[in-house]
N, C-alpha and C positions, 0 to 999 in steps of 0.2 A: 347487659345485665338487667334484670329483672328489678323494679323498684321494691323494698322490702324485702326482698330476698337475701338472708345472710348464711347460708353455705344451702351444700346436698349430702343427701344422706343414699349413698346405695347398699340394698339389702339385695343378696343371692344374685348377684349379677349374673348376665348370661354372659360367657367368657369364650364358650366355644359353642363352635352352628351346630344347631341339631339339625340332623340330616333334612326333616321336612320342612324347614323352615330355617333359610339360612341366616347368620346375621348374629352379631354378638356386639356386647358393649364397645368392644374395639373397631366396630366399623365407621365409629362417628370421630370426629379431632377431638379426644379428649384433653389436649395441651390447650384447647379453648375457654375449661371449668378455668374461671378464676377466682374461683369462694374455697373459702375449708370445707373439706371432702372428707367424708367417714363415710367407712365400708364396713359393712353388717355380714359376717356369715356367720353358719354352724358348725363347727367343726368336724362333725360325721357327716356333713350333709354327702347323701350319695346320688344329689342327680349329676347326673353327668354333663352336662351343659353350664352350671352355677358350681366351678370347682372351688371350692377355699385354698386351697393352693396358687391360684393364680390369682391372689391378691396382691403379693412384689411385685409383679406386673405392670397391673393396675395399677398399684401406686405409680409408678415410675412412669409412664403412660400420663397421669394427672399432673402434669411438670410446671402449671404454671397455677396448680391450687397453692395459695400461701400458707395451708396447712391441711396435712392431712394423716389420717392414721387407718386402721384395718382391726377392728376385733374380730375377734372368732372366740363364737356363743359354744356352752356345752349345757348339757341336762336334758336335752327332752329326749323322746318316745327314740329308741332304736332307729335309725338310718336305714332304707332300704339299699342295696347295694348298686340300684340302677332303678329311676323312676321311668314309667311310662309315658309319663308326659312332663316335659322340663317347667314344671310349672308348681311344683308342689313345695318348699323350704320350709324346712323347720326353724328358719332364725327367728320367726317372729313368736316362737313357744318358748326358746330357751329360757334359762335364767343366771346363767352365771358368766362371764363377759372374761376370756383370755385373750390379752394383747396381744 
């Protein structure tokens, strides 16, 4: 553990490999995070690598955070339905916070 360090915060995680670049948040032991864990998405978000569907996942995945939870943001600019490069989220535009 990190001294000072009292949880993590993931925004638009990458969940699944984009083809040119493999590798997603599940490649690492995440039953290792042992801080409270909040996960940040958008709810339209359309890149396809940062799904907000695969948040129960995730949670379930972080089995030894002693607390954790998943909002999913809404309001901002329309969702493209498939982004070009997995790197673009609108969660950090939104403004209204669904559990």
């Amino acid at each position: 553990m990190v001294p000072g360090l009292h949880g993590v915060v993931l925004t638009s995680s990458v969940t699944r490999d984009p083809p040119q670049d493999p590798g997603s948040v599940f490649a690492i032991d995440l039953s290792r995070i042992t801080l409270p864990t909040l996960l940040i998405n958008h709810r339209d978000d359309g890149c396809f690598v940062a799904v907000p569907a695969d948040a129960p996942r995730l949670l379930e995945a972080l089995s030894r955070a002693p607390a954790k939870q998943a909002l999913l943001y809404d309001g901002a600019p329309p969702a493209r339905t498939r982004c070009a490069k997995p790197c673009r989220s609108t969660a950090t535009t939104a403004s209204s916070p669904r559990s």
